[in-house]
Every structure is written in C-alpha cells, then in structure tokens.
C-alpha positions in Angstrom: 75.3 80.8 142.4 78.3 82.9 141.8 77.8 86.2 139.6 79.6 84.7 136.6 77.3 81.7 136.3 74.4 84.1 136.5 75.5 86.4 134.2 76.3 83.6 131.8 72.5 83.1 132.2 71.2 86.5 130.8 73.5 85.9 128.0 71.8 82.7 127.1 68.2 84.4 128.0 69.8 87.6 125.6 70.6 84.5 122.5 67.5 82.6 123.1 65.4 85.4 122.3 67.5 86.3 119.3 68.4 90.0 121.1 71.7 91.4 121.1 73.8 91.2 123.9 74.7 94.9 125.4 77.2 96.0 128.0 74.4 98.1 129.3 72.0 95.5 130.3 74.5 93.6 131.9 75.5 96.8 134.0 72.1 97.2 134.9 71.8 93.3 136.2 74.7 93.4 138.0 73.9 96.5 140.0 70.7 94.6 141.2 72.8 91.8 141.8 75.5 93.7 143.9 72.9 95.1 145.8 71.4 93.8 149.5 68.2 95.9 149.3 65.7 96.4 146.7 65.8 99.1 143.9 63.5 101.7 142.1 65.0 102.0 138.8 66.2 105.6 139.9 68.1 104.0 142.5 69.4 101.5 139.6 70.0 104.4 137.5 71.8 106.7 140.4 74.4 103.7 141.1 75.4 103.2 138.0 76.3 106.8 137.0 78.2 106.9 139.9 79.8 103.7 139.2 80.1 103.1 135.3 80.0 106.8 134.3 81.7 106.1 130.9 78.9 104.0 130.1 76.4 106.5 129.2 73.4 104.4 130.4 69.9 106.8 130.0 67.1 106.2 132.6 65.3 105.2 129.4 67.4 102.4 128.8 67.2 101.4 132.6 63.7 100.9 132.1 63.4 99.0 129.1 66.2 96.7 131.1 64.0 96.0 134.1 61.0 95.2 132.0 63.1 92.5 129.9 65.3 91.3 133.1 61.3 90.9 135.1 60.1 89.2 131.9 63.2 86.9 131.9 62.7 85.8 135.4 65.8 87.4 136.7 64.5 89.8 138.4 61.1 90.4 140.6 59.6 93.7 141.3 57.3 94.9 144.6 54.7 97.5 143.7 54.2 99.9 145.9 52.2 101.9 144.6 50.7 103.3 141.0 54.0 104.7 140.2 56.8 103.2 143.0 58.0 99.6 141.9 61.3 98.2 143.6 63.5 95.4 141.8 65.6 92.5 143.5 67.3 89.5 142.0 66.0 86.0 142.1 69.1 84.4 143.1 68.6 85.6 146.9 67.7 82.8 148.9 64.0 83.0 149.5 62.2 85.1 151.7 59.3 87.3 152.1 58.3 90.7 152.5 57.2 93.2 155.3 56.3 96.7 153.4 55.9 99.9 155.1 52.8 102.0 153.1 53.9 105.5 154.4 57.5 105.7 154.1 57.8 102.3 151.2 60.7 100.6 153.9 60.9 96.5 152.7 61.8 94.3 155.7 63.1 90.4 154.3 62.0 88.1 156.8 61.5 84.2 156.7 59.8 82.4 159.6 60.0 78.4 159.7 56.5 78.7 161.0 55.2 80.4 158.5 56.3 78.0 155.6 55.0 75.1 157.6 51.8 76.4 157.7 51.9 77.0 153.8 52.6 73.6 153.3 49.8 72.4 155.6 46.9 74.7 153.9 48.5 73.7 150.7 47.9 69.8 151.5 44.5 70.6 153.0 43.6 71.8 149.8 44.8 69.2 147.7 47.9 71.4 146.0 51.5 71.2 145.4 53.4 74.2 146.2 55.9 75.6 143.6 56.5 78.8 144.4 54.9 81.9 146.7 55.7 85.4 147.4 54.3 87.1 150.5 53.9 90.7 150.9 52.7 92.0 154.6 51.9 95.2 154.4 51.4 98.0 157.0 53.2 100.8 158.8 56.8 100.4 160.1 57.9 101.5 163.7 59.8 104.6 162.9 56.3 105.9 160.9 53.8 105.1 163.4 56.0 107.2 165.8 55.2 110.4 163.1 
C-alpha cells in the first residue's frame, strides 16, 4: 500500500472518531512510515525537528500521537522495558522480532519454518490463526562480546 492510500486511512480513522484532522499527526505517521527501523518517540520527535522544523511539533504532542496512531491500529509498539517502547507501522509485511535486553537492538526476521509450525500447534489445538507477534528476546552478538 502506497503512502497516499495509507494516509487517506488516518484521515478516515481521524473523521470516524469525530477528531480533527492536524498536520502534526500526519507528520508524526509519516515519519514512522518513512522509516526502516523502529522508533522511540524521541527518535520520532528528533526526525521531525530536523525535518519539518516549521512545524513546531512538542514531544508532548508526539506522545499523545503514538497513543491515538497504536489505538487506531496504525501503528504497533515493542516494550522494552518500564520506560523504553519502540513504534513501527503496520503496513510492513509481516515479520517477527529478535530483541537485544542490554543494548534494546530489534532484529526483523521471518522463517518459513517457524510459521509452519504456528499453523500446526494452532490446528492441534483446534484454533484459527488471525494474527501473532513474536518477540525472542535475549542478548545480541556485539553485547555478549562486552
């Protein structure tokens, strides 16, 4: 799905809820949409004052963003920790996560192997998959070297 199509859809999210539309929210959704990796909403709010510095766009107003954008469905966050949360898009294809507790590195992977056997405990246990996340959590290779 192209950018326009999806921010077309936070404008019909932004009607449906009887909220008013703001240039602001839609700079804050398409920085996480421009972006490869994920996002603490510093990061968010460090791109876009280098990138829309006209727009005046408060840290305070970055988070009030993510919390609407997450309750919307456009956007999913990883916790990694009591204060640390990192945002991505829901338009990326899907994947899952490897998570790095010392140093908070993500990793996307997806493994064909891995789905299959989803699927197969899913069956075994009489349920129809909609929808998973998978977090693997542990200690990345430049950290373990430390």
């Amino acid at each position: 799905m192209d950018n326009t199509k999806i921010i077309d859809k936070l404008k019909q999210i932004i009607k449906e809820k009887g909220l008013k539309y703001t240039k602001q929210r839609e700079v804050i959704f398409e920085t996480i949409l421009n972006c490869e990796k994920h996002l603490s909403a510093e990061d968010i709010y460090n791109l876009i004052i280098q990138k829309y510095p006209d727009e005046k766009i408060g840290i305070a107003t970055v988070y009030r963003a993510l919390v609407f954008l997450e309750e919307s469905n456009l956007i999913s966050s990883i916790s990694l920790d009591k204060n640390t949360r990192k945002f991505e898009t829901n338009f990326k294809d899907h994947h899952d996560h490897l998570i790095c507790t010392k140093c908070n590195k993500i990793v996307e992977f997806v493994s064909d192997k891995i789905e299959k056997e989803q699927e197969k405990i899913a069956k075994e246990n009489h349920f129809k998959l909609l929808n998973h996340t998978m977090y693997l959590y542990g200690i990345c290779e430049e950290c373990s070297k430390k």
